[in-house]
N, C-alpha and C positions, 0 to 999 in steps of 0.2 A: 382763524376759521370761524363763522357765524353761521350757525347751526338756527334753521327759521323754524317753528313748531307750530306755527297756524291756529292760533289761538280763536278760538271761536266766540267769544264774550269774556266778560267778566263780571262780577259782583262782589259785591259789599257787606259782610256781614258784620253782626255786632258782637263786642266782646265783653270781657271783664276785666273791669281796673277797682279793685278794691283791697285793702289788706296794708301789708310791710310791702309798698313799690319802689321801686327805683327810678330814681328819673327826677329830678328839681319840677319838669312841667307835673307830671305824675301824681309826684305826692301834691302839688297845690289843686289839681283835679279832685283827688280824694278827699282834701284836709276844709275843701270849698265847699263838700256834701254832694258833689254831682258827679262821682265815682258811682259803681254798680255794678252788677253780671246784666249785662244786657243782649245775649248768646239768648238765642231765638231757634231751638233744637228742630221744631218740623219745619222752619227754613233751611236748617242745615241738610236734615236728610233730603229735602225737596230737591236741593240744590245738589248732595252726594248722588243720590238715585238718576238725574239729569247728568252728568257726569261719566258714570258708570254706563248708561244707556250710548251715550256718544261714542266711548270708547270700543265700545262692543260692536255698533255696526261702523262699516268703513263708509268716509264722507265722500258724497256724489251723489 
C-alpha cells in the first residue's frame, strides 16, 4: 500500500558537523577545517512557523 501525502515543497537547511564524527567522509570534512555549525535558527523558525501555518489551515 502507498500512502501519497502531498508534499507541498521542500528545503534545505544547514547543519553541524564538527566534534568526535563518524563517518570516513565526515571526519575528512572536519579534520580538512571545513567542518562547522552552519544551522541558521531564524531560517529554522521561518521555515517551522510556515509549516505550522500550512498545517493549520486545510489546502484549497
Amino acid at each position: 500500500m502507498v500512502i501519497r501525502i502531498g508534499p507541498r515543497g521542500h528545503v534545505t537547511l544547514g547543519g553541524r558537523l564538527e566534534g568526535d564524527v563518524k563517518g570516513r567522509i565526515a571526519r575528512m570534512i572536519v579534520t580538512s577545517g571545513k567542518g562547522g555549525d552552519y544551522r541558521d535558527f531564524e531560517q529554522i523558525g521561518t521555515w517551522a512557523t510556515m509549516v505550522a501555518r500550512d498545517l493549520a489551515v486545510p489546502e484549497g
